[in-house]
PAZA-861078 format. One record per residue: z, x, y of N, C-alpha, C in turn. Coordinates in steps of 0.001 Angstrom, whole numbers, plus 500000, padded with zeros to 6 digits. Atoms other than C-alpha are relative to their C-alpha. Layout:
<rs>
ZXYZXYZXY...
</rs>
This chain:
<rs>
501361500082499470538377561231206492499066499580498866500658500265501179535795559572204631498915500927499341501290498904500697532925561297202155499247499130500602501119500815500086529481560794203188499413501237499013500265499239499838526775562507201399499683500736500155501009499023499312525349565817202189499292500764498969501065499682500684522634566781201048499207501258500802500698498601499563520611570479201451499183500124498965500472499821500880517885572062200457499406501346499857499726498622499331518855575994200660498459500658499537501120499036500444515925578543200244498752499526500247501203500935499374513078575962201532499690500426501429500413499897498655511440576791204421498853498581501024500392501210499705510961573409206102499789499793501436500501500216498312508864572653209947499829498627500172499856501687499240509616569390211334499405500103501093500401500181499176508014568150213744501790499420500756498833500358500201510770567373216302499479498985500789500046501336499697511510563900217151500064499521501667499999499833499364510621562571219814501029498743500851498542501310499709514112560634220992500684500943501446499315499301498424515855560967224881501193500511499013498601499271500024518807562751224649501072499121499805499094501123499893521865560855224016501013500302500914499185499579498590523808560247227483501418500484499202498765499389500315527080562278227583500842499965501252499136501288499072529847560382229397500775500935499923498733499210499787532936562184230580500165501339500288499488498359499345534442565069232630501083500652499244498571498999500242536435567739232477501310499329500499498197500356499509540411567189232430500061500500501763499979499510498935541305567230235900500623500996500005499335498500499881543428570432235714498717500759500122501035498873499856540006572601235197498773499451500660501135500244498654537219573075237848498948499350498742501383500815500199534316571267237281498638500615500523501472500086499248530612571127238357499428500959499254500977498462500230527729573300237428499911501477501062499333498753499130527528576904238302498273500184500912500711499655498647525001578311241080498551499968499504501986499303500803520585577951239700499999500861499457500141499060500241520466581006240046500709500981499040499209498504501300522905582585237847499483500463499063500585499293501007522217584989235926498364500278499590501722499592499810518392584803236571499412500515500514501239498882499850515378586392237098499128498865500400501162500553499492512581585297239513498840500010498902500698500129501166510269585969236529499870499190499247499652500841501244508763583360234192499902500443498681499854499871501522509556583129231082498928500436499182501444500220500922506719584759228349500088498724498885500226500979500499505651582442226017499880500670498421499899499028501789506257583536221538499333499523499270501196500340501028503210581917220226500144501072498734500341498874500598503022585270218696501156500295499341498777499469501070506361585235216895500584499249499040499856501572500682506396581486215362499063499268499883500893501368499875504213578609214294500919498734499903499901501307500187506840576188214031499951499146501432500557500963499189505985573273216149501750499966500631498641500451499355509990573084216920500279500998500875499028498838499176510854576417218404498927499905500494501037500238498940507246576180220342500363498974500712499695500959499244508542573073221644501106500292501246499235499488499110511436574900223588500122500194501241499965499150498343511880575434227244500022501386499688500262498737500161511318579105227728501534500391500622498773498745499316514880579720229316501223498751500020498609501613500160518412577720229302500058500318501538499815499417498473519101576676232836501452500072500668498935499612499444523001577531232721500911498350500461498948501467499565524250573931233247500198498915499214499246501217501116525644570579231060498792499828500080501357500541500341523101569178229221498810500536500281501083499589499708520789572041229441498934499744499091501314500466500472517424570742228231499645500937498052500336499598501292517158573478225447500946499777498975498456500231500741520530572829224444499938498703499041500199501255500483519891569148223991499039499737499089500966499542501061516796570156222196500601500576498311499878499390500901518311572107219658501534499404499607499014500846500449521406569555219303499283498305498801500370501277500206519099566886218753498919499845498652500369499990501227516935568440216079500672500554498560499196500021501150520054569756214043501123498780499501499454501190500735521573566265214163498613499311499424501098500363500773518008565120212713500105500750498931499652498679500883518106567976210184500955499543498928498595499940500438521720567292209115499825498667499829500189500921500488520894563570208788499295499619498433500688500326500952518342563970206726500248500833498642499642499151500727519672566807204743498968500932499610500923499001499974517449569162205586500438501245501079499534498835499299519737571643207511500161501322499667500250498682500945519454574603205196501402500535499850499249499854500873522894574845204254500818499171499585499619500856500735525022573177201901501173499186500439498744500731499218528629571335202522500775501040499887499771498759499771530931573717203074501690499374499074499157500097500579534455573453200792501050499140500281498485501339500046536978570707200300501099499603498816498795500501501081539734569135198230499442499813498591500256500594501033537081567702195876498891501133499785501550498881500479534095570658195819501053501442500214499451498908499320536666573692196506499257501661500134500873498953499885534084576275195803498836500208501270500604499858498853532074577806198417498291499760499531501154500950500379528235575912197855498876501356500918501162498977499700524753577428199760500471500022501609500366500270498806524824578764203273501383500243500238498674499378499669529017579560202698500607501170499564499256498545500982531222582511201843501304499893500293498703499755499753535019583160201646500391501202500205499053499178499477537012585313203915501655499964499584498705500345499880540612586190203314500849500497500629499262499632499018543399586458205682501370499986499368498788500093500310547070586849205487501043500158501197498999500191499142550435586723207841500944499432499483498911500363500098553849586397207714500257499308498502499747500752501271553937586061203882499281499099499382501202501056500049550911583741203568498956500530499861501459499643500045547538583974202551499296499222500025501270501078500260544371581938202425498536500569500151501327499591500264541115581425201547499409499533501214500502501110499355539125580285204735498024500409499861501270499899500467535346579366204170499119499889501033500874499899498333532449580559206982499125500181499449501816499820500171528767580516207236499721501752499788500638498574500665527299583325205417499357500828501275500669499403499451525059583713208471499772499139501258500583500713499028524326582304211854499400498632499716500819501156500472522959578805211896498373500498500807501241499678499770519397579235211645498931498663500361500834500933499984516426576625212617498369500408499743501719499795500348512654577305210888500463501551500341499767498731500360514293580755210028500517500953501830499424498903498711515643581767213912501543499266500512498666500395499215519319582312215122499493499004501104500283500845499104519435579584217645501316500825501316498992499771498986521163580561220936500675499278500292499585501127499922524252578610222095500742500178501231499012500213498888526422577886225189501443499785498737499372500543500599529717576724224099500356498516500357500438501776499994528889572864224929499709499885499135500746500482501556526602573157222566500466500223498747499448500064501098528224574801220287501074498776499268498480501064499610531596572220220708499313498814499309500456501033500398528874569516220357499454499913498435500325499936501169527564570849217562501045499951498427499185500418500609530757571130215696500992498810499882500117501274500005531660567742216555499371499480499070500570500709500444529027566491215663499773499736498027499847499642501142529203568299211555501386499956499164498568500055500969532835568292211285500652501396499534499494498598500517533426572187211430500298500299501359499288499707499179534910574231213669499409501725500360500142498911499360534536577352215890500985501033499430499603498896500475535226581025214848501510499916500669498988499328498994538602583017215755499803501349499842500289498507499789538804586289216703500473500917498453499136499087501290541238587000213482499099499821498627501052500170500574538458585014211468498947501468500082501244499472499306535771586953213138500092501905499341500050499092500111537259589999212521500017500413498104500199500039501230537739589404208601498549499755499408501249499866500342534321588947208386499226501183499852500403498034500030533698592431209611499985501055499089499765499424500868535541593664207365499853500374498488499906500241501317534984592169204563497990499611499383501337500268499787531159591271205326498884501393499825500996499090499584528062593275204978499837501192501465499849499617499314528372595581207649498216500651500557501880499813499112524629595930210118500488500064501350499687500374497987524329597252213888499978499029500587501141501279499105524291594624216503498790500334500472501086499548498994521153594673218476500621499621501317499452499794498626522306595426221879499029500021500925501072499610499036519428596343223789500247501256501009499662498582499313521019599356225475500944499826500380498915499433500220524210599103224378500581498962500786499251501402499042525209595953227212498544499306500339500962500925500271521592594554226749499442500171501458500841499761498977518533595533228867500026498839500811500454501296499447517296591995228976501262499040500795499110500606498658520465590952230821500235500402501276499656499251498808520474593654233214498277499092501005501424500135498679516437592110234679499853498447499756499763501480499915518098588715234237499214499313499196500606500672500824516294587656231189500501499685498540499447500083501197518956587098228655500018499066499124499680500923500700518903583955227851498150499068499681502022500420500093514388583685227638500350499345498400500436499994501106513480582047224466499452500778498823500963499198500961511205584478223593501368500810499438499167499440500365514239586731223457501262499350498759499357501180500889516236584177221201499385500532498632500757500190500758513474584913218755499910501244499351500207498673499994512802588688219105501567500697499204499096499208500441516787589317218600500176499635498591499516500329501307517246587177215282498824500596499109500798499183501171514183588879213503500652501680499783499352499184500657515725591992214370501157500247499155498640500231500829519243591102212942499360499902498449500888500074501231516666590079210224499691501311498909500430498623500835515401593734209662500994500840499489498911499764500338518756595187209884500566499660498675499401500297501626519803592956206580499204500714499098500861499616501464516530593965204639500270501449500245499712498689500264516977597627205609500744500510499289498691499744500903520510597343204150499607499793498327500148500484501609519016595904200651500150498554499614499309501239500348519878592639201021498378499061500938501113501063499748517541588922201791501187499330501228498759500409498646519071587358205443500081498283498790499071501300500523521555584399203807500542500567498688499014499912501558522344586017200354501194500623500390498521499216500236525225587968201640500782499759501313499368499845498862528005587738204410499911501011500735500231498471498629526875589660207504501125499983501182499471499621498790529298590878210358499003499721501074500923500264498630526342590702213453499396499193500375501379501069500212524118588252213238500342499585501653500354500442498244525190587942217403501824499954500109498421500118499374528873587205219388499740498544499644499788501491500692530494584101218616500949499523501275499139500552499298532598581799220947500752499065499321499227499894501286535568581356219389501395498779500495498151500874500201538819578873218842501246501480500708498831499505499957541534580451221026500753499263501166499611500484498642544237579684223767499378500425501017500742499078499320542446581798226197499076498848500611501021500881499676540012578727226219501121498455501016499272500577498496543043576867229029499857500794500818500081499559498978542433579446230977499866499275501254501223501105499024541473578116234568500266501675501069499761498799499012541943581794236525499701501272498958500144499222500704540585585104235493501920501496499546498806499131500424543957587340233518499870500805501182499763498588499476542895590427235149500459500195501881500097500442498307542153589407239124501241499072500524498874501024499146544474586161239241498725498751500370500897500740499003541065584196241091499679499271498862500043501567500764540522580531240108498437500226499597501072499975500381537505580125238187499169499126500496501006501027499097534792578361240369498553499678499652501108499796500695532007578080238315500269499003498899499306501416501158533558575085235739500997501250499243498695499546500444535448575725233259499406501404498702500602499257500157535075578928231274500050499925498311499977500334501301534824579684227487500445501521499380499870498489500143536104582991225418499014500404498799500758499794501123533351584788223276500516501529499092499206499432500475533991587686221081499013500425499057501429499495501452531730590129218602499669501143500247501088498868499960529066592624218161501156501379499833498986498693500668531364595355216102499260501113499846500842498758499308530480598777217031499925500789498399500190499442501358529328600801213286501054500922500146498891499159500368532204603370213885501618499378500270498603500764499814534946600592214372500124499323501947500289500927498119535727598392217551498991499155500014501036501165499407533753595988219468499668500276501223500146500093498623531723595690222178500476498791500594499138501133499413533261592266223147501369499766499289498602500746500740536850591656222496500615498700500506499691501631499029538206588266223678499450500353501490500710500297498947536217587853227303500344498543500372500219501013499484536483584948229399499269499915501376501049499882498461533922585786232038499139498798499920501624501198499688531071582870231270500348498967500005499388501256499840531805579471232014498999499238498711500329500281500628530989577220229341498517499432499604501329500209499873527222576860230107499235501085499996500293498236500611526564580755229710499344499550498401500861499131501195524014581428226708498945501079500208500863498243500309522190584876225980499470499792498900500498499602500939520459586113223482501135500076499012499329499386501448523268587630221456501219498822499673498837500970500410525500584157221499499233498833498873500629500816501160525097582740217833500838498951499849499435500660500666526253579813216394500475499977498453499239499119501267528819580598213439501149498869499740498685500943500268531113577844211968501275500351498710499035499694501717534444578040209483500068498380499804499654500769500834535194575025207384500852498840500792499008500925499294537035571889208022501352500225498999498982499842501081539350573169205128500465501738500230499874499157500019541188576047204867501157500381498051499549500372501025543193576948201370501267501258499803498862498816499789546432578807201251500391500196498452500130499340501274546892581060198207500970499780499127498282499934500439550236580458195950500355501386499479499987498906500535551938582906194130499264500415498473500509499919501066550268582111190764498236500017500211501388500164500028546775582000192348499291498583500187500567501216499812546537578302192933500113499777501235500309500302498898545379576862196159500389499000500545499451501583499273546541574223198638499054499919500728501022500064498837544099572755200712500790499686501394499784500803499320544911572291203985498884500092501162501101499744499018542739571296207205500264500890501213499482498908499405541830573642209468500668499705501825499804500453498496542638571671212708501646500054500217498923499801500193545887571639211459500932501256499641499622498569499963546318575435210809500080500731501336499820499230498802545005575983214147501167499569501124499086499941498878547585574206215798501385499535499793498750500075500217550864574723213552500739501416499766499281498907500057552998577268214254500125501083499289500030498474501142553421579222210786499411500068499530501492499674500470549705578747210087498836500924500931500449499563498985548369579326213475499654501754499840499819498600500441549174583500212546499137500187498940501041499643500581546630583119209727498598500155499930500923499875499562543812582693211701499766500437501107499626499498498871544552584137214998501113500907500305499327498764499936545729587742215893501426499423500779498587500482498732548331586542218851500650498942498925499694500293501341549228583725216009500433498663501431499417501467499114549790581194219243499381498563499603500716501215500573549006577610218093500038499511500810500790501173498804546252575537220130500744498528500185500013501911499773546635572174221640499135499565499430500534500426500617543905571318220160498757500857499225500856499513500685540978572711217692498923500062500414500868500219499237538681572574220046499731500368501438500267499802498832537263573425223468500776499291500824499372501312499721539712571293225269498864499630502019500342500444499302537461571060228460498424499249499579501497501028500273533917569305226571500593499008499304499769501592500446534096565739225763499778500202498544500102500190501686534328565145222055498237498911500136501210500573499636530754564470221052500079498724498745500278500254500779529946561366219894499395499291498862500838499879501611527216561409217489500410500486499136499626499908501312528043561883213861498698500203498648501154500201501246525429563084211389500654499759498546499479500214500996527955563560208650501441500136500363498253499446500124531825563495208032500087500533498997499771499096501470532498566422205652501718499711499876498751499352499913536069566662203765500763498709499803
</rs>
């Protein structure tokens, strides 16, 4: 893959205006094996409009927002917040750095190293310190967007075995729950903007309470993640048997309870147009680096860990290796701000 390159400019607090460019059309269905279509308006909503967070931001970008995602492809906020982190990431103004390769192998601004092990193997693999942030707020994500978004950078979606080495090995802060399975979902307002806004300051307070500045250190919470697994062929729910009629679905995974456990462990209830409040965007590396016995490193990529047999086990508990590294029901996106790696 070729270098381009990337350029950051960590610890800056930078308000773009955002650009004002259509959306770029997005061609292609789902594989015919998995349902299709968007799921019902109404899901998951609330007759209620949206408030409005003057009062919690001045940047001109997150004021620009629809007040609510509306649950279907190419939801408007989605495309919004795709379209000003491929601007961002063009210009090298995405607030974190490149994330580790063959030729930089150290972890740069905006990364940290987790380490895993299996079947005699170890490695280093390298993940965002912290949620991707925009003018200092978690951004909420479907997993379209997310998919598109790692497309579009050249990184890749959490795993649960990832996810959970983070926990462990990460800063440890409550989630914010809202009452424990989240008020604001129970009066159908999970996925408001304002709420988008409200949860990442608290994740915010949580770090400074601990002692720490949000980005200097690897946090466990910062929200649930939707994650790299098989689980994501599903087309029928495990437990019931019943075909999933709502498209195709996605598995998320997070929010580690302070005395051990999780409140989400692999899930495949939301079809891939589901975003909330507590679904962050969280990437690992396009590299991963397996340990020797003297301490020297091999690089290898991670698309290729996730879907070879006696690697597969170093990033994923079950240790089953994907068909592919990726969502296999969203179209490969493709815009390109950078090729890392």
């Amino acid at each position: 893959m070729s270098n381009l390159l990337w350029l950051a400019i960590p610890g800056i607090f930078l308000v773009l205006q955002r650009a004002k460019a259509e959306p770029k059309p997005q061609t292609g269905a789902p594989p015919a094996n998995i349902p299709g279509g968007a799921p019902p308006a109404d899901y998951g909503k609330s007759n209620a409009v949206p408030s409005k967070w003057t009062d919690l931001t001045d940047s001109p970008f997150l004021l620009s927002l629809p007040g609510d995602a509306t649950g279907g492809t190419n939801d408007p906020r989605d495309m919004a917040i795709l379209n000003e982190i491929h601007k961002r990431a063009t210009l090298g103004v995405l607030g974190f750095g490149p994330p580790p390769s063959p030729a930089q192998p150290l972890s740069g601004a905006g990364w940290s190293d987790v380490y895993v092990s299996a079947g005699g193997l170890a490695a280093r693999v390298p993940v965002q310190t912290d949620a991707v942030k925009l003018d200092g707020v978690r951004v909420n994500t479907s997993f379209e967007l997310q998919q598109r978004t790692a497309d579009l950078l050249g990184l890749f979606s959490l795993t649960d075995k990832v996810g959970d080495a983070i926990d462990q090995q990460g800063l440890k802060i409550d989630p914010s729950t809202h009452g424990g399975i989240g008020d604001w979902m129970a009066k159908g307002q999970g996925s408001w903007t304002r709420h988008m806004l409200e949860h990442s300051y608290e994740v915010d307070d949580r770090i400074e309470n601990a002692g720490h500045v949000p980005g200097d250190v690897l946090i466990n919470n910062p929200g649930k993640y939707w994650i790299n697994t098989y689980r994501n062929w599903e087309l029928a729910s495990p437990t019931t048997g019943a075909k999933y009629l709502d498209g195709p679905h996605g598995a998320n995974f997070g929010w580690y309870k302070p005395g051990g456990g999780k409140w989400q462990n692999i899930g495949n209830a939301h079809n891939i147009w589901h975003a909330d409040y507590s679904q962050v965007m969280r990437f690992m590396g396009p590299w991963i680096f397996l340990i020797q016995g003297d301490g020297s490193e091999i690089p290898v990529p991670t698309a290729t860990a996730l879907k070879d047999p006696e690697l597969a086990p170093l990033l994923m508990h079950m240790g089953k290796p994907l068909l592919a590294a990726r969502h296999p029901a969203i179209p490969e996106w493709e815009q390109k701000a950078v090729l890392i790696g």
